[in-house]
N, C-alpha and C positions, 0 to 999 in steps of 0.2 A: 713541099706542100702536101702532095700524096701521103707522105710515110706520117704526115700528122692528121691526116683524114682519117687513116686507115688504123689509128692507134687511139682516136676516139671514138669510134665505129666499135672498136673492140674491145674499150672502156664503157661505153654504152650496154652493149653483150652482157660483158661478164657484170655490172649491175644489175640488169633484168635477170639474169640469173639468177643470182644471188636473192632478190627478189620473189622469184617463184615460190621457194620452199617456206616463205613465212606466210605466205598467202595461201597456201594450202592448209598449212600450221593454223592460219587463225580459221579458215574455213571450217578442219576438224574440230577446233576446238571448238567452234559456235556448236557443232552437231553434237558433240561431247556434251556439250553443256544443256540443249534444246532434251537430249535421251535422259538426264540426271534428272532436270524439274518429271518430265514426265515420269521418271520411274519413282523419282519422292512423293510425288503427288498418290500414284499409285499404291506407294509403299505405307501412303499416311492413310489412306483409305481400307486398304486391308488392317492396319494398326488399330485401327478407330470399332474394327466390328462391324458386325450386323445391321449394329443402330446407323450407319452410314449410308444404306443404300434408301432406306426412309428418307433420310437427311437430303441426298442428293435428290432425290422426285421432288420434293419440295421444293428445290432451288428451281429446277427444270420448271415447275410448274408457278413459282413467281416471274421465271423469268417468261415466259409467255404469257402472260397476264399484262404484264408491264408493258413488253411490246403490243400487246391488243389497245389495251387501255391509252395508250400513249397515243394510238394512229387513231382511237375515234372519241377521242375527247377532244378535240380541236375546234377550234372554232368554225372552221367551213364546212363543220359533220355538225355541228350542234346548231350555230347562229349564225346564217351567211347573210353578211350584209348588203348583198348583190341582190337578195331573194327580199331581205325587207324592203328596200325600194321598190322594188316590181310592183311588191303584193299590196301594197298602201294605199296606191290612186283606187285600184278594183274594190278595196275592203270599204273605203270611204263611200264608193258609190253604188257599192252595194250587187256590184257585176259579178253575180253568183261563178256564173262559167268563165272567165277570165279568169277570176281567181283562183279556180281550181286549177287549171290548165299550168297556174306558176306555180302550184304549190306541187304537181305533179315533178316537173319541170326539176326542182330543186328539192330533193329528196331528203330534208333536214329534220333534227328534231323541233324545232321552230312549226317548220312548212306545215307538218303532220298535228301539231297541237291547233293551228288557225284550220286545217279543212276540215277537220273536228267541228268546229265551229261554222264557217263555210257552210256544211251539209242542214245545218241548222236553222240558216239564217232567214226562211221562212214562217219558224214557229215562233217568234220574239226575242228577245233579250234575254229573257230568264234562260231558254233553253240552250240560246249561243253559250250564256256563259255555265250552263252544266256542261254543255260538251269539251268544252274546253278544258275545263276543270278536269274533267274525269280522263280527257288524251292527255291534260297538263301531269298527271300523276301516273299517269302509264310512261310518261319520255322517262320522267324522274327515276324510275323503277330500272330502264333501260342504262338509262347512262353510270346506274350504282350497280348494273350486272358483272360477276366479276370481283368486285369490291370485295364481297364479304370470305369468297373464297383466299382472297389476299392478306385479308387479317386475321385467319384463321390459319394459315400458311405463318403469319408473323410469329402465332403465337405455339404453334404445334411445333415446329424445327427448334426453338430451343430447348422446349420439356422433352423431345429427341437428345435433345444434346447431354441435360440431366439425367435422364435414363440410360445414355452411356455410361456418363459418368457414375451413378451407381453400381453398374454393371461391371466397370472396371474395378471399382472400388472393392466389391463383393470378392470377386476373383483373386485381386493382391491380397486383402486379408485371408482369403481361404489359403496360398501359399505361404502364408506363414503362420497360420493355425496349424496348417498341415506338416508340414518342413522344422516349426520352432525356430528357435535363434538360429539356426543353423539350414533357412530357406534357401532356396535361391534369389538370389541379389534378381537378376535378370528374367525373371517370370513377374517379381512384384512390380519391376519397373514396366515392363507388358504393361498388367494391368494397368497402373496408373497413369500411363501414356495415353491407353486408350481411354483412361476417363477424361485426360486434358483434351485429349483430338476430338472428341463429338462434344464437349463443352462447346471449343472454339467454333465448331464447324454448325451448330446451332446456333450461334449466336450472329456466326456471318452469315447464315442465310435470315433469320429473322429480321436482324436491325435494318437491312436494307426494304426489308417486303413492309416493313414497319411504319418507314421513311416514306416508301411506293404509296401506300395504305391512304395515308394522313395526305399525303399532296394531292393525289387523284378527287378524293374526297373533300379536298377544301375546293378542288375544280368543280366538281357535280353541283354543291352549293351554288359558287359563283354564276355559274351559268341558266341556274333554276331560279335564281334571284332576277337574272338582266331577261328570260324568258317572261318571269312573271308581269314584270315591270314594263315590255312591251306587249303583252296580251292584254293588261287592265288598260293601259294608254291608248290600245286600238280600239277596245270596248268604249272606254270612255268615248272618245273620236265617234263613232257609231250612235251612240244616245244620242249625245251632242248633234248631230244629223238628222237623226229620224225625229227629236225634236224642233229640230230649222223646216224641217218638210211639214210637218203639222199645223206649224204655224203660220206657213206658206200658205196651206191651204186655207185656213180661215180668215 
């Protein structure tokens, strides 16, 4: 029984051994493989020119834009539905300080377009609904900040990319205007490498900031439409009131 424990024991062994060295093997190899993209990468960006470090700030600066835009285009930064219940009963009856207190409370673009109005709501109707109007086009302004630098990002990284690609273009004909039939093969291919690499490389940071651009932007709409449509519904609500009280009194 022993000499068969002690012969699986040792058939156990020598498998994990055997085992080690491929495990190290694929370890290198992943690390092999992690230093090659990066040196390609690297290798494509020196390839590509000049015109690539433009290209890349562009990306850097879509892609922080994207992230901004992304965390305050949200619904509980723009229209929290928490704060319209609150602020409803107040607005209806007209509880000047109450309702400032929630709009304070709930720091939205919403909150800020109604204490606009709020601050108002002494001088009449007319005046509620200038203030509103006039903070209604201020959020609007706010929530497209950013935007325009994004589409202007969409469309500058490509004509980057063309301006490589002339640049490279320029360069392989000049080696063989200069060289004749008898150029170097490998300097024209330079060039026009580097005119493919900042083509591509413009185009993949445009179409994405492009994509960013147009989505963000159908969001600012959407939200300035469901705003609007709750500021006239509480104004109306308001008339509607200060009409019921007038007639109360008479």
């Amino acid at each position: 029984m022993k000499p068969r424990i002690h012969a699986t024991a040792l058939l156990v062994f020598l498998l994990l051994l055997l085992s080690i060295p491929g495990g190290l093997k694929a370890e290198e190899d992943a690390k092999k493989e992690t230093e090659t993209m990066r040196y390609s990468l690297i290798n494509y960006i020196k390839k590509g020119g000049p015109v690539m470090y433009p290209i890349i700030f562009c990306s850097i600066m879509v892609f922080g834009v994207g992230i901004e835009r992304t965390y305050n285009l949200r619904s509980a930064k723009v229209i929290h539905p928490e704060f319209l219940e609150k602020i409803k009963p107040y607005w209806v009856r007209q509880d000047t300080g109450k309702a400032i207190t929630v709009c304070k409370r709930h720091d939205v673009s919403l909150s800020r377009i109604l204490k606009a109005g709020l601050l108002r709501m002494d001088y009449g109707i007319l005046e509620i609904e200038k203030a509103v109007e006039g903070a209604g086009q201020h959020e609007a302004s706010l929530l497209n900040s950013n935007l325009r630098m994004l589409g202007a990002m969409a469309n500058i990284a490509p004509m980057l990319g063309f301006l490589g690609t002339v640049s490279g273009m320029i360069g392989a004909f000049e080696v063989i205007a200069t060289a004749g039939s008898s150029g170097n093969a490998a300097l024209v291919a330079s060039g026009i490498s580097e005119a493919l690499i900042t083509t591509f490389a413009g185009l993949v940071v445009g179409i994405p900031a492009l994509m960013m651009y147009h989505f963000f932007r159908g969001k600012v709409d959407k939200f300035v439409f469901e705003m609007e449509e709750i500021v006239i519904g509480m104004i109306e609500e308001l008339i509607h009131q200060k009409d019921l009280s007038k007639e109360g009194k008479k």
